[in-house]
N, C-alpha and C positions, 0 to 999 in steps of 0.2 A: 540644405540637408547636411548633416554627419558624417566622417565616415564611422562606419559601424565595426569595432573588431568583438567579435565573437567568442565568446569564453568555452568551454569546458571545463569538468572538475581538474581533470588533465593539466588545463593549461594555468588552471590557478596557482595548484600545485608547481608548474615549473617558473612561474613568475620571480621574477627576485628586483634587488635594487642594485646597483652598481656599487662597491664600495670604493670607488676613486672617481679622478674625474678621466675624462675621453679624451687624451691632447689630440685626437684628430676632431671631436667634435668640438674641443674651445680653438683651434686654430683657423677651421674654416669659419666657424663660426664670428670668430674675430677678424678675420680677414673682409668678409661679409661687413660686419659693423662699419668698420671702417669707410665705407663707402656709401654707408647712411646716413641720413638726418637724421633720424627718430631718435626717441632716448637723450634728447640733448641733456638734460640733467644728470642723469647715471652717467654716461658716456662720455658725455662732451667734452670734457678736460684731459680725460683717457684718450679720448680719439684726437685733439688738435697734439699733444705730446706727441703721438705716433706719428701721424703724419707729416711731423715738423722734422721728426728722424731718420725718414725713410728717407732714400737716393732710387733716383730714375729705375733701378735693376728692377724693385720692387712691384713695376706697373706688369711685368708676366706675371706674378702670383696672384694679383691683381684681376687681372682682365680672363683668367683662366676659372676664377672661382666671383664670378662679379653677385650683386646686392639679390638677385633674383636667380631662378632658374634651380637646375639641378646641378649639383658639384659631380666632376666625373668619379666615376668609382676608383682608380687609383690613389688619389685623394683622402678619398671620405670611408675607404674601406681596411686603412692601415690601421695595428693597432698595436702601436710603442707605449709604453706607460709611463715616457716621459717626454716633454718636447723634442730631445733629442734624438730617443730610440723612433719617434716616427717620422722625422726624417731621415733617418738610417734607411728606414722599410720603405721610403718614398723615394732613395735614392737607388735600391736595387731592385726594385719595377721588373720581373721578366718582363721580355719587351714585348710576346705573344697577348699578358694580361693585359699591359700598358696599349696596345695596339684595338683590343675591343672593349676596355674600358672609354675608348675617344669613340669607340664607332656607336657607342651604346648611348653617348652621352650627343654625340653628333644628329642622333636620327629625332631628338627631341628640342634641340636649342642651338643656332650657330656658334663654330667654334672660333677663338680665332684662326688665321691662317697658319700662321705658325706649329700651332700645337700639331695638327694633320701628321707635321712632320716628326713627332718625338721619339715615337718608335722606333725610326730608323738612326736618328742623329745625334749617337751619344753626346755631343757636347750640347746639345741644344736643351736634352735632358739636366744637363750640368747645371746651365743656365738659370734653368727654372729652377730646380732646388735650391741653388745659392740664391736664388730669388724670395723663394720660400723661408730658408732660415732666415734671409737678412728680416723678414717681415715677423717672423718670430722673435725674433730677439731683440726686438721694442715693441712687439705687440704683446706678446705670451711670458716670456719669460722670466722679465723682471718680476709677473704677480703669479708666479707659477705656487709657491707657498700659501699665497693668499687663495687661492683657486680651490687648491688642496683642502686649507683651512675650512672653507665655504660649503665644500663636497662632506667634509667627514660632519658638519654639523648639520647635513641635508640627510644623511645616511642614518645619523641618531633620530633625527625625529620620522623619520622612516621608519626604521625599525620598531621605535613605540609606539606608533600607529597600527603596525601589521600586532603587534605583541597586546595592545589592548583590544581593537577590533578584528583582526583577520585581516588576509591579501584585498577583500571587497571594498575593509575601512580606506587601506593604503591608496587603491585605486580613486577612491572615491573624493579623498581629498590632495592628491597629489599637485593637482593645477586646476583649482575646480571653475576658474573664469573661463577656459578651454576645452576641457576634460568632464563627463558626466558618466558615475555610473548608473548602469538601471539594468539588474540582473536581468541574465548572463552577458551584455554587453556594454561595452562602452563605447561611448560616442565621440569622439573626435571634433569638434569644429578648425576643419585649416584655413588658413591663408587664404589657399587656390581656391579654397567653396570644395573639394574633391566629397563624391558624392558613392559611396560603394560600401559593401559588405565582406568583409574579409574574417576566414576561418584561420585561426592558429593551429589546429589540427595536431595539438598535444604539445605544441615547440614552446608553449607559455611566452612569456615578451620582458626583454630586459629595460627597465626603466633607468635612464641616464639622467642624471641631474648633473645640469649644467650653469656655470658663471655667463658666460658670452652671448649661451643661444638666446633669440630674442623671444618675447612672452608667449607668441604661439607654437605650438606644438609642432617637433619635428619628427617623424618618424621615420625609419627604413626597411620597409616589410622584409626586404631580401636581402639583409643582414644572415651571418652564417652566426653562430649555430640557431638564432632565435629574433627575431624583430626586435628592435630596438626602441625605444619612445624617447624624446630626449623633453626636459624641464626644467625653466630655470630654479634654482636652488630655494628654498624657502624663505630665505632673507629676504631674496629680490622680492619675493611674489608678496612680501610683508611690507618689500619699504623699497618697492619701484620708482620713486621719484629720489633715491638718495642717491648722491654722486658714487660712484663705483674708481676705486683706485684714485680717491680723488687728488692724491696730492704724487708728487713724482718717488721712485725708489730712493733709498738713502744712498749712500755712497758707502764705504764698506767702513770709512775712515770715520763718520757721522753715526753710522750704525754703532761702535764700538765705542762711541762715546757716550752716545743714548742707551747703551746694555751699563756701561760703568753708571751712570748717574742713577739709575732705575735700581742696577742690584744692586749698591749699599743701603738702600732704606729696606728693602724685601726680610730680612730676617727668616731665620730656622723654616718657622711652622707656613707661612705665606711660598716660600721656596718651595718647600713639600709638596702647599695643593697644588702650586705651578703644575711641578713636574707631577703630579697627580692628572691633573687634568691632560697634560700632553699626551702623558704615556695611554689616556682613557679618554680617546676624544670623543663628545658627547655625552659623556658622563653626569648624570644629575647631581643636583645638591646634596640628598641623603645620599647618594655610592659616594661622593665624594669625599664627604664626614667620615664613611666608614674605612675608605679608601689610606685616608692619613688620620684615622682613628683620634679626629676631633670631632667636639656635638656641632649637629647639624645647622646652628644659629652660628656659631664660630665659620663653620663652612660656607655660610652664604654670606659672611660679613667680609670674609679673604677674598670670595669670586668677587664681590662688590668691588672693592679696591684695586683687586688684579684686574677688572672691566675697565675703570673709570683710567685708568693706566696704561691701557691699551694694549696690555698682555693677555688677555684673555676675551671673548665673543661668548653671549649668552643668548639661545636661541628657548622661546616661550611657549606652548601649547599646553592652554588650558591650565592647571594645575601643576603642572612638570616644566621641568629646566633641561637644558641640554650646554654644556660647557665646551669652548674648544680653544687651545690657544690660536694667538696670532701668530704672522710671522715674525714680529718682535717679541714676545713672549718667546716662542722656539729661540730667537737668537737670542737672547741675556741666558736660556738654558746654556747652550752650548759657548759661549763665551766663558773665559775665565774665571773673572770679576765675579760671573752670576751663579757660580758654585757653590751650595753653602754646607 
């Protein structure tokens, strides 16, 4: 059975979509991956890279957040809006929260032995967070853009889901392999099999679309100020067997040769809808045309080009576009060369 969350008109009304992504939910979440099989296709290249980077520290971050179970709440309840501001929040822990966030997470799943002690042992706390970032900074950070990228063109066709059918449509097709509405509730299939009826009682539930998390549904009813649902991103849910990050980051010296070679062919009007599209991500084919006030056939012929170029990501529902650059499209913007 499901689990069942319960609607009111209330809680429809306070529903919304995230408009960014969770760097604590892609960081556990990716942390998590790592330690999986599944997804060898999407993943697999992503994952032997990281693991090939990582040094011994890495196994606390590791063994503290493993494949299964629950992530403790220090963790998975910080919320920096970027990889570094939530390890900022994960480094200055009151140690009161830090001490029944382990006791909360201990009374469900063994901990290690170690961790018992975090509370009291500032350096041991040290530890792990250098543990953390190191695990961030070849897992998260290099496709922190890309992530971004992936979020703001999950958030466009979100929003033209709620805007042609209602919060019901959105619900309805957000993750529909997982996810069923059938007014007033929706039904959950987890993992666990967890089998319960739960009221939002007017807090409505904020829908996270996420890169990392894996296809089933993750939720956290005791999220402040409102439960949270997390999902992977629409791309994924469209094209789950395509490698994800498949190839390694550039180097910054290779990046800037790939922004020179790229802007000299771009011209005036293809620049324009670039930076049209960045500054409007998700933006359709007709806002686009009207955006840099060319016809709408000139508009889809640039995104064409700017796609097959690898500047720009084109996300499909139905009749409708939704456009967003990449993070090489954002770099030849803001490089010199790609000025026009």
């Amino acid at each position: 059975m499901p689990l069942r969350i319960h609607f009111t008109m209330e809680d429809l009304a306070r529903t919304r979509v995230a408009d960014g992504p969770a760097p604590c939910m892609e960081l556990t979440s990716a942390t998590r991956q790592l330690q999986e099989r599944s997804h060898r296709v999407r993943l697999g290249a992503w994952r032997h890279r990281t693991l090939s980077a990582l040094h011994p520290a890495s196994r606390m971050a590791l063994t503290l957040m493993p494949p299964r179970g629950r992530i403790t709440g220090f963790l998975s309840g910080a919320a920096g809006a970027t990889p570094a501001e939530l390890l900022e929040q994960i480094r200055s822990t009151p140690r009161a929260r830090l001490r029944a966030s382990l006791e909360t997470t201990a009374r469900h799943q063994p901990l290690p032995s170690w961790a018992h002690r975090l509370s009291d042992e500032p350096l041991l706390l040290r530890q792990l967070c250098d543990s953390l970032e190191h695990v961030a900074e070849h897992a998260l950070v290099p496709h922190w853009q890309e992530v971004r990228a992936m979020t703001a063109a999950d958030a466009a066709v979100r929003s033209r889901q709620m805007l042609n059918g209602g919060v019901e449509t959105l619900l309805g097709r957000v993750n529909p392999r997982w996810i069923r509405w059938r007014a007033p509730v929706l039904e959950i299939t987890t993992v666990s099999g967890l089998d319960a009826d739960v009221h939002l009682a007017g807090r409505g539930m904020l829908l996270q679309p996420s890169v990392f998390a894996a296809e089933a549904p993750i939720i956290d009813l005791d999220a402040i100020p409102q439960p949270v649902l997390s999902y992977p991103v629409a791309r994924l849910q469209e094209t789950a067997i395509a490698p994800l990050f498949a190839s390694s980051p550039p180097t910054d010296g290779r990046t800037a040769s790939a922004v020179d070679a790229v802007g000299s062919a771009l011209g005036h009007t293809r620049a324009a809808v670039l930076r049209a599209i960045a500054g409007h991500p998700g933006c359709s084919t007709q806002q686009l045309a009207a955006l840099v006030g060319i016809a709408k056939a000139s508009a889809s012929e640039h995104a064409t080009i700017l796609r097959n170029a690898g500047l720009i990501d084109t996300h499909r529902e139905h009749r409708t576009t939704a456009h967003v650059a990449t993070p090489t499209g954002i770099a030849l913007l803001n490089a010199p060369s790609g000025r026009s």
